[in-house]
LOTITI-722263 format. One line per field, with one value per residue: residue number from 0; residue in one letter; x, y, z of N, C-alpha, C, CB in turn. Coordinates in nm, 4 decimals. Glycine has a CB too. Layout:
REM residues N
i = (NUM;...) $
aa = (A;...) $
n_x = (X;...) $
n_y = (Y;...) $
n_z = (Z;...) $
ca_x = (X;...) $
ca_y = (Y;...) $
ca_z = (Z;...) $
c_x = (X;...) $
c_y = (Y;...) $
c_z = (Z;...) $
cb_x = (X;...) $
cb_y = (Y;...) $
cb_z = (Z;...) $
***
This chain:
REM residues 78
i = (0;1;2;3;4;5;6;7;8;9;10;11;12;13;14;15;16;17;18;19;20;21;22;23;24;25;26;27;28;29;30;31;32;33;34;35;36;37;38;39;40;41;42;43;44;45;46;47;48;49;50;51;52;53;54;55;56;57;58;59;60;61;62;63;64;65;66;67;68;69;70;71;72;73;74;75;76;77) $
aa = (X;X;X;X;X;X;X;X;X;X;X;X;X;X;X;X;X;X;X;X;X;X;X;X;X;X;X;X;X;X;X;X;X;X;X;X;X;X;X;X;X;X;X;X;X;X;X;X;X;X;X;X;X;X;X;X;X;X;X;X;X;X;X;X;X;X;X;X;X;X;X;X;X;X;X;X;X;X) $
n_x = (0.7668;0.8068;1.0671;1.1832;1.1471;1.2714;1.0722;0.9365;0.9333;0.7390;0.7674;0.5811;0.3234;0.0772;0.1450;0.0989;0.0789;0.3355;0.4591;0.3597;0.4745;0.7812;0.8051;0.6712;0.9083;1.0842;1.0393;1.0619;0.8233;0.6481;0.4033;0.1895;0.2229;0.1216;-0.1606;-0.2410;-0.1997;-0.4355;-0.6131;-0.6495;-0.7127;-0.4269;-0.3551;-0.5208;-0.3202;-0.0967;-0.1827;-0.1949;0.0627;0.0660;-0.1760;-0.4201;-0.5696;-0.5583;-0.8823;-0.9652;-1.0501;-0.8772;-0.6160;-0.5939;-0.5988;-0.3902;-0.1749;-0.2019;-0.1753;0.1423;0.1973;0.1172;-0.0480;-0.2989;-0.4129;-0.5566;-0.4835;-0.4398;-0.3800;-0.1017;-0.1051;0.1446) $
n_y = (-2.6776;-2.3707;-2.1405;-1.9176;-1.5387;-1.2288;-0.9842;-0.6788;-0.3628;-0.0823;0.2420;0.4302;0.2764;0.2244;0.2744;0.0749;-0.1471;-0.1511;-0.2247;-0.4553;-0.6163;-0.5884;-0.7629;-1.0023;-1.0342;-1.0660;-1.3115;-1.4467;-1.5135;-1.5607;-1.4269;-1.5858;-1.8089;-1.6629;-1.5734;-1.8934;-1.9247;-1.7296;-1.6813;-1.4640;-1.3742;-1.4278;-1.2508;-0.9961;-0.9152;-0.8644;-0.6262;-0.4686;-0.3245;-0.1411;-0.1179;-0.0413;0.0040;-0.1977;-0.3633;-0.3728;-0.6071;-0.7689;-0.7125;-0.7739;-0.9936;-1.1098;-0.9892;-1.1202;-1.3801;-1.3458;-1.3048;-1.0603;-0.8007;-0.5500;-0.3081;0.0129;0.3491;0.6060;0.9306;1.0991;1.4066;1.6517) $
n_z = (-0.7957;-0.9069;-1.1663;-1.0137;-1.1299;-1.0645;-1.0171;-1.2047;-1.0603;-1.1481;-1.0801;-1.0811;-1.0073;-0.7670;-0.4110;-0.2165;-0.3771;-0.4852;-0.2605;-0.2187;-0.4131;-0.3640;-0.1564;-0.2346;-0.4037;-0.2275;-0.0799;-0.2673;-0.4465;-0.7425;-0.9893;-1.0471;-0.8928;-0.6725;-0.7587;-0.7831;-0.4689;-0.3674;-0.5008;-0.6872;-1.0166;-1.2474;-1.4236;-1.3515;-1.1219;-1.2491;-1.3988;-1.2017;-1.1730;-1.4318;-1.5328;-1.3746;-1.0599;-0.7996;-0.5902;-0.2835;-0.1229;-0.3457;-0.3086;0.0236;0.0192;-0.1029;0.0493;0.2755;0.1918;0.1769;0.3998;0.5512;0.6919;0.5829;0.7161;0.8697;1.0086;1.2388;1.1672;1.2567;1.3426;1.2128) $
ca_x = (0.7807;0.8077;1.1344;1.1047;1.1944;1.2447;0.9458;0.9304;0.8754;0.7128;0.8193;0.4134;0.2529;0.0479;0.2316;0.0600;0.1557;0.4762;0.5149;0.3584;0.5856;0.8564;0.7923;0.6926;1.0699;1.2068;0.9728;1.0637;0.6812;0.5732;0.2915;0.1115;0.2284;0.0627;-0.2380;-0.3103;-0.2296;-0.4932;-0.7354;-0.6831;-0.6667;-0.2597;-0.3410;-0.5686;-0.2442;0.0168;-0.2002;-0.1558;0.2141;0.0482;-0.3090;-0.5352;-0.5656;-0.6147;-0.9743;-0.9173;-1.0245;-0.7725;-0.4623;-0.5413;-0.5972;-0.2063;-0.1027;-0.2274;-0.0615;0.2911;0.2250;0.1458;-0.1807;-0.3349;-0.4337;-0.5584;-0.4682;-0.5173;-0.2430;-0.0622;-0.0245;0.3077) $
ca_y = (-2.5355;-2.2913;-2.0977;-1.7584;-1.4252;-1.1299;-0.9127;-0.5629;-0.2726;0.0392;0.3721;0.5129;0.1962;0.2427;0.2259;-0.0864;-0.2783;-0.1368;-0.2902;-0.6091;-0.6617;-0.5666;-0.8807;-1.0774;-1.0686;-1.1085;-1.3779;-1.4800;-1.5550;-1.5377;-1.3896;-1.7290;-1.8818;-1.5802;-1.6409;-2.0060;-1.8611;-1.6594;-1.7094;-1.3631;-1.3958;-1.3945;-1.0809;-0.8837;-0.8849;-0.8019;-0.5352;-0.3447;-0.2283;-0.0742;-0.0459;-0.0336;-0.0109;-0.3322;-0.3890;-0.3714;-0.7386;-0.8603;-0.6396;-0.7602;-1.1785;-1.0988;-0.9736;-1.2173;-1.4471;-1.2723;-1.3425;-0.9134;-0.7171;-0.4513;-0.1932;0.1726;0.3849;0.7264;1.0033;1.1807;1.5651;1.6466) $
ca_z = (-0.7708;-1.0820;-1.1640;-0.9678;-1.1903;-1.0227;-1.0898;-1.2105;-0.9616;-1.1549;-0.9438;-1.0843;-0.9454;-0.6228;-0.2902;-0.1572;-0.5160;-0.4702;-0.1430;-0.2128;-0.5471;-0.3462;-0.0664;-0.3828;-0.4640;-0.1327;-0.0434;-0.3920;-0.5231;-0.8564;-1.0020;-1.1046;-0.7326;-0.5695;-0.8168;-0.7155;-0.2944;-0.2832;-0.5765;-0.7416;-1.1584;-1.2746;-1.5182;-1.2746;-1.0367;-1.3461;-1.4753;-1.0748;-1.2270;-1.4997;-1.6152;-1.2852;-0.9035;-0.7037;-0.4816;-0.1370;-0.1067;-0.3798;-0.2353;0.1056;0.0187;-0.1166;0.1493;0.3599;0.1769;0.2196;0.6159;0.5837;0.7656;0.5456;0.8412;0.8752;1.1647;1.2340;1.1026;1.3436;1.2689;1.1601) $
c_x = (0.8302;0.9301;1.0879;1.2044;1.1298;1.1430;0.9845;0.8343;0.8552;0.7038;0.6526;0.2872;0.1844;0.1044;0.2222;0.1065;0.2406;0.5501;0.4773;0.4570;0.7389;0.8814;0.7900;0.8153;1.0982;1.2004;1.0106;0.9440;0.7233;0.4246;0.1974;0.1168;0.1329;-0.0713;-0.2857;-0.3112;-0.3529;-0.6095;-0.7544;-0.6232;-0.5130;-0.2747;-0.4318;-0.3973;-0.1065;-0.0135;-0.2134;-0.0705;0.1562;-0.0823;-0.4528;-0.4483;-0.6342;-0.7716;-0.9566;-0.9177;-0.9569;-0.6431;-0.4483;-0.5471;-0.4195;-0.1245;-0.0770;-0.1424;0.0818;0.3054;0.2236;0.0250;-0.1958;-0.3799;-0.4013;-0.5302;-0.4168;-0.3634;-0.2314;-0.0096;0.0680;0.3323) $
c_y = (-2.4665;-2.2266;-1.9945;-1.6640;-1.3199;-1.0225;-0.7803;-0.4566;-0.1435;0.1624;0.4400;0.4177;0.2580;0.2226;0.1278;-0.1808;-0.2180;-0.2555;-0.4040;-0.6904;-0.6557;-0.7004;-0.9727;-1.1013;-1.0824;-1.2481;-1.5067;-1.5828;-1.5328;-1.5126;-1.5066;-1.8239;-1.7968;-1.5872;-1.7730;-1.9786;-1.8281;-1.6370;-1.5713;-1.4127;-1.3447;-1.2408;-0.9827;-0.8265;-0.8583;-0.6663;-0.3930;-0.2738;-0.1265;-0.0076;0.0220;-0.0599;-0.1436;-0.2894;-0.4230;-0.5704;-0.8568;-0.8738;-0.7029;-0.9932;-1.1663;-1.0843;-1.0400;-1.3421;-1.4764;-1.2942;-1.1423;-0.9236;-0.6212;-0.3831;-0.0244;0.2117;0.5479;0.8266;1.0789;1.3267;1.6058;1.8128) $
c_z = (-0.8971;-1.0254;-1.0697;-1.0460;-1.1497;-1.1185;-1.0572;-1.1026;-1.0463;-1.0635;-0.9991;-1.0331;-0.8512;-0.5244;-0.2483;-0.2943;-0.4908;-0.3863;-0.1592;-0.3220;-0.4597;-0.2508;-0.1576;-0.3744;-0.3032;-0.1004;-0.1771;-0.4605;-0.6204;-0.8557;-0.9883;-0.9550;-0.6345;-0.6140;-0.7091;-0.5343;-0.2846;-0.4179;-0.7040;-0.8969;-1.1672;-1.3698;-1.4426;-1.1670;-1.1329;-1.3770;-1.3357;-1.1233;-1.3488;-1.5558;-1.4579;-1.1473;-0.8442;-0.6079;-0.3595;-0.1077;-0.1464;-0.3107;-0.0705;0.1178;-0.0263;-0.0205;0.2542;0.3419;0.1826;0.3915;0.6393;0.7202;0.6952;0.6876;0.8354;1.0080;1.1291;1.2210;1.2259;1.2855;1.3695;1.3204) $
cb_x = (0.8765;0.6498;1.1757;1.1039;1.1923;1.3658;0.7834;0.9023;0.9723;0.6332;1.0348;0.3635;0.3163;-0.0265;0.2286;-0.1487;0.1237;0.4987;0.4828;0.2036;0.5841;0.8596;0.6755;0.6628;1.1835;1.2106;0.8353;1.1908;0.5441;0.5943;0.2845;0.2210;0.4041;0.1190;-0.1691;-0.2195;-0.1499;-0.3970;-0.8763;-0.6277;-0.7670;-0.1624;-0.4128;-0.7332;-0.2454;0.0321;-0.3405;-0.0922;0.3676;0.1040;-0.4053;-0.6676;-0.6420;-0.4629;-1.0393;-1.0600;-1.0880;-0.7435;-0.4796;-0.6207;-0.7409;-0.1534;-0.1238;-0.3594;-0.0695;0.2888;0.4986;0.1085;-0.1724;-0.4274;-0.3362;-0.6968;-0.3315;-0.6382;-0.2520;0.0334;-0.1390;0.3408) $
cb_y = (-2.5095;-2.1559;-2.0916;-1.7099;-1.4292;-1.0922;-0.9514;-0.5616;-0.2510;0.0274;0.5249;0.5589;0.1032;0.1996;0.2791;-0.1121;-0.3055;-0.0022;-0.2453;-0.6551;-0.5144;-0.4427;-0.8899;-1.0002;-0.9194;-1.0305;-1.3022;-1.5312;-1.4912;-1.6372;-1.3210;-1.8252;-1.8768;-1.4337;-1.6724;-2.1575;-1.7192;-1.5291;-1.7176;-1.2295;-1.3110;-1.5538;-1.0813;-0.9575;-0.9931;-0.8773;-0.5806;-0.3869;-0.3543;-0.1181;-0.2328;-0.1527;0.1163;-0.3754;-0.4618;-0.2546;-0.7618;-0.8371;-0.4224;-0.6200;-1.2900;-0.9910;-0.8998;-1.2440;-1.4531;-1.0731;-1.4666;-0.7787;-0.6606;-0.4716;-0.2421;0.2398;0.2673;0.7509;1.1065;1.1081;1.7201;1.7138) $
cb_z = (-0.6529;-1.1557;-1.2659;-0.7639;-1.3183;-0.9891;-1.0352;-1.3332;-0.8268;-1.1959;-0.9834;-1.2676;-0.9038;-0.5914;-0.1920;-0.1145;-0.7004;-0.4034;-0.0162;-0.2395;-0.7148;-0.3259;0.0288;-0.5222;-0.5779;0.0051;-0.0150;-0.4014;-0.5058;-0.9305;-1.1134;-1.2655;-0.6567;-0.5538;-0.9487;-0.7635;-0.2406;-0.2025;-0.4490;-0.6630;-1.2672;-1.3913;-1.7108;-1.1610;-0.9237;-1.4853;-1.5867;-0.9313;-1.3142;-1.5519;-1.7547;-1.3228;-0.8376;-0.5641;-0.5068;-0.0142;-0.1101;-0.4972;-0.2201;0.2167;-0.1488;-0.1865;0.1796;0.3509;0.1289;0.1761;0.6941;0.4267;0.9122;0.4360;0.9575;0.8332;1.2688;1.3916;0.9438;1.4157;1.2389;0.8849) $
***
């Protein structure tokens, strides 16, 4: 099992990488552990915090892995 170092949460990220970086650390993954989970490249899922938006089908094999559910559902007006 590899060290785990808490991973950086950018506040301009996307909400869903927010939230999955944020389980990441509780869960205490690593990038490179969440990598081999779920098949997605280690620098496509670094470069979420900063350069690009995740593909629905990477963001939700992560999540999956976290034990989440990506899921839409219909907005309730306010």
């Amino acid at each position: 099992m590899r060290k785990f170092r808490r991973l950086r949460i950018p506040h301009h990220a996307h909400p869903l990488v927010r939230r999955m970086f944020e389980e990441m650390n509780h869960q205490r993954i690593g990038i490179l552990d969440m990598s081999d989970r779920t098949g997605v490249n280690k620098n496509t899922i670094n470069d979420w915090k900063n350069r690009s938006n995740p593909q629905v089908q990477n963001l939700e094999a992560c999540f999956t892995a976290l034990g989440l559910q990506l899921t839409l559902r219909k907005e309730i007006d306010a």
